[in-house]
C-alpha positions as semicolon CSV with decimal commas, in nm:
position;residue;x (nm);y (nm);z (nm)
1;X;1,410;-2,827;1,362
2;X;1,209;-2,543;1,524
3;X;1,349;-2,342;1,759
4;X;1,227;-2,290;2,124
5;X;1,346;-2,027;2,386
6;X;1,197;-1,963;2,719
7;X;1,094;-1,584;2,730
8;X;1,360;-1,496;2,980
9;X;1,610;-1,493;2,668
10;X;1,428;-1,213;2,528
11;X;1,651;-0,993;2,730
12;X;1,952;-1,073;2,453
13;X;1,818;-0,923;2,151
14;X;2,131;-0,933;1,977
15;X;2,160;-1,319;1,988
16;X;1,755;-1,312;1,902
17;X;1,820;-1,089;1,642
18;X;2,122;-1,276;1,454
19;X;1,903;-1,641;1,518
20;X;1,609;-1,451;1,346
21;X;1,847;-1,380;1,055
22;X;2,005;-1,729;1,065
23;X;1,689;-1,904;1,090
24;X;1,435;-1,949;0,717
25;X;1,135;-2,075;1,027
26;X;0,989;-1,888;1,337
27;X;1,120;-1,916;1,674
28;X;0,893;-2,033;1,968
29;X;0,870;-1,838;2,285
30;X;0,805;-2,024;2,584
31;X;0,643;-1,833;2,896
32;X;0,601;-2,114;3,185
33;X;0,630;-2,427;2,972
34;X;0,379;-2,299;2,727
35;X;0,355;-2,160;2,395
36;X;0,340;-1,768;2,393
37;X;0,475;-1,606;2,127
38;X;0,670;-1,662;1,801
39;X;0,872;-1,410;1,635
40;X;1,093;-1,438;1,271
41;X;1,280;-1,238;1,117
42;X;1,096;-0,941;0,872
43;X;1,179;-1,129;0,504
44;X;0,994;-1,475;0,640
45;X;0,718;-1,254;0,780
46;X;0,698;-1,087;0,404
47;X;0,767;-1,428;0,240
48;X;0,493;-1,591;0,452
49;X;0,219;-1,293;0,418
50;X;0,294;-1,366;0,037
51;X;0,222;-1,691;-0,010
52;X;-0,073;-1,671;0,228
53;X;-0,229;-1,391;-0,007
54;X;-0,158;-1,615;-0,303
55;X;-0,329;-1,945;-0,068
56;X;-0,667;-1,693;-0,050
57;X;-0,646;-1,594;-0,437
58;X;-0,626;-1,914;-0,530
59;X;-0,918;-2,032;-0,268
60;X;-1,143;-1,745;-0,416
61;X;-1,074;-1,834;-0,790
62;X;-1,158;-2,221;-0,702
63;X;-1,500;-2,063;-0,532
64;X;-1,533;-1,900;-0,867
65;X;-1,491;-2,208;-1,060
66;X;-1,726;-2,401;-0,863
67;X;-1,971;-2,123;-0,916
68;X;-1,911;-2,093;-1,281
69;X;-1,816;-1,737;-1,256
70;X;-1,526;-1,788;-1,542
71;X;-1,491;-1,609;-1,861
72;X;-1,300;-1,734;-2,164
73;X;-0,926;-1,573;-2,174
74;X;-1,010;-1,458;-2,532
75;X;-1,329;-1,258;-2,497
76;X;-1,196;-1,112;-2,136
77;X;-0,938;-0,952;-2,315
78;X;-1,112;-0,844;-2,620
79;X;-1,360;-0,692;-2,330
80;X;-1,051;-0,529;-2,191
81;X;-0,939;-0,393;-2,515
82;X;-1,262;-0,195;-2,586
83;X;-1,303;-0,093;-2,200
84;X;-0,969;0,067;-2,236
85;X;-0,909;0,178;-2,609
86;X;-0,622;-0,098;-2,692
């Protein structure tokens, strides 16, 4: 279950800091009733920015399919092998 703080509780960033840690999902800020902000602690934020790198790879390589930009495995690295003396 997400968590959701009004703003005002910003002001004990000790308690924010250990829920961070304690939490694997973001927590919601709240500024008037409304969604404002949403912080997490800095391993999600890495773990996230992975796998949404890996999401884009994977959405350009299916584009690349589709457009039948794809090489054999064999003769890209036989390709590789001469570019690079192996």
């Amino acid at each position: 279950m997400p968590h959701i703080i009004p703003i005002k509780d910003l002001k004990n960033t000790s308690e924010i800091s250990e829920l961070c840690h304690k939490s694997d999902e973001p927590i919601y800020i709240t500024k008037n009733g409304y969604g404002d902000m949403v912080i997490m602690s800095m391993e999600i934020f890495e773990s996230t920015m992975k796998h949404l790198s890996m999401y884009r790879d994977i959405g350009i390589s299916e584009k690349q399919i589709e457009k039948g930009q794809i090489k054999d495995a064999r003769t890209a690295l036989a390709d590789m092998r001469t570019k690079y003396g192996l």
